[in-house]
C-alpha positions in Angstrom: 88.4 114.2 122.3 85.0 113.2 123.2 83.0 110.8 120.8 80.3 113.3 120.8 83.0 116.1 119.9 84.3 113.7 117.3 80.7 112.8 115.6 80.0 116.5 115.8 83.2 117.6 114.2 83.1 114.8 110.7 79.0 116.0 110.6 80.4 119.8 110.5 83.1 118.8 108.2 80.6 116.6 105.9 77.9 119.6 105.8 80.5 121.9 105.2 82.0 120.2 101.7 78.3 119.7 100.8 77.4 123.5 101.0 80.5 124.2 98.9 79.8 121.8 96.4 76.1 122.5 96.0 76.5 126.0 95.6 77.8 126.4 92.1 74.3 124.3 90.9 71.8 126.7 93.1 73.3 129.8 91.9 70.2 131.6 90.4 70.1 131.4 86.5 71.4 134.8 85.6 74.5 134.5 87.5 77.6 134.5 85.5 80.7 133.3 87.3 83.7 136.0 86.6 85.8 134.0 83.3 89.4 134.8 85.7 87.3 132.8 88.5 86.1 129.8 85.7 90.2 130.1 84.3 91.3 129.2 88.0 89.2 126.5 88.6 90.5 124.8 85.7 93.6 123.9 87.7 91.7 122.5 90.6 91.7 119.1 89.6 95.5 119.0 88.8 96.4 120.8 92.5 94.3 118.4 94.2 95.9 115.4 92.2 99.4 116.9 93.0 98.9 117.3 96.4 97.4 113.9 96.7 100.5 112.1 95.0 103.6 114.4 95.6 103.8 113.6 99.8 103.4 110.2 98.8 106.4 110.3 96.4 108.5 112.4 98.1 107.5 111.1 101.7 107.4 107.4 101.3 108.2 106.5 105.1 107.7 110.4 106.7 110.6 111.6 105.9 111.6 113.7 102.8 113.6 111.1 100.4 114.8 111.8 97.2 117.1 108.9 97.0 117.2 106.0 94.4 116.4 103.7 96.9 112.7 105.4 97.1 110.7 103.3 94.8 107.7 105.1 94.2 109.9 108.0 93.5 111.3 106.3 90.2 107.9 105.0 89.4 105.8 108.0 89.8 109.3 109.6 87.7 107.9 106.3 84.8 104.7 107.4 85.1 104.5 111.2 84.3 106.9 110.4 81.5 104.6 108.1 80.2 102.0 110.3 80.8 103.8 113.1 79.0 104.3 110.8 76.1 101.4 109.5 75.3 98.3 111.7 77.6 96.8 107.8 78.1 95.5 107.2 81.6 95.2 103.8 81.8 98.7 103.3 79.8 99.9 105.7 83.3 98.8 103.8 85.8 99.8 100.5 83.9 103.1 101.9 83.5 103.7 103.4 86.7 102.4 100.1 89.0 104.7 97.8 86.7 107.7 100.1 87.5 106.7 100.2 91.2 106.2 96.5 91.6 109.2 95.5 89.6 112.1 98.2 91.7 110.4 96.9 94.9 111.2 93.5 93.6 114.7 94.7 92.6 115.5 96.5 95.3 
């Protein structure tokens, strides 16, 4: 690939994501979004955040592992149960990189 092709292709991308994120704010005033639409993107958020962590769990060196010897397994396993518990962000994360750093100590 070119570097002209390349520069091209990240500008498309870039303008791309901008036009979908824009256009919810330059819908014209009297437009009202359809409530099963607004219910859906509720869960956007939560897809994007699973899809962000779950290959980095399950996939820690590129291949699926589901072993005890994958660490961030186990701590992303302490995390969401802390997360469950007690709905605190910053008690997650805490929780979860103390797990990870102490089984990649451990193991």
């Amino acid at each position: 690939m070119s570097n002209i092709t390349l520069i091209l292709t990240i500008i498309g991308m870039g303008v791309i994501t901008f036009a979908i994120r824009v256009s919810f704010f330059l819908l014209p005033e009297g437009v009202q979004l359809p409530e099963r639409l607004l219910r859906a993107l509720r869960y956007v958020p939560a897809a994007v955040l699973s899809a962000i962590i779950a290959p980095e769990l399950l996939l820690p060196s590129g291949a699926f592992d589901l072993s005890l010897g994958n660490e961030r397994l186990l701590a992303g396993l302490v995390a969401i149960l802390v997360a469950w518990r007690t709905r605190n962000v910053l008690l997650t994360v805490i929780a979860g990189m103390g797990a990870l750093w102490a089984l990649q100590a451990l193991i």
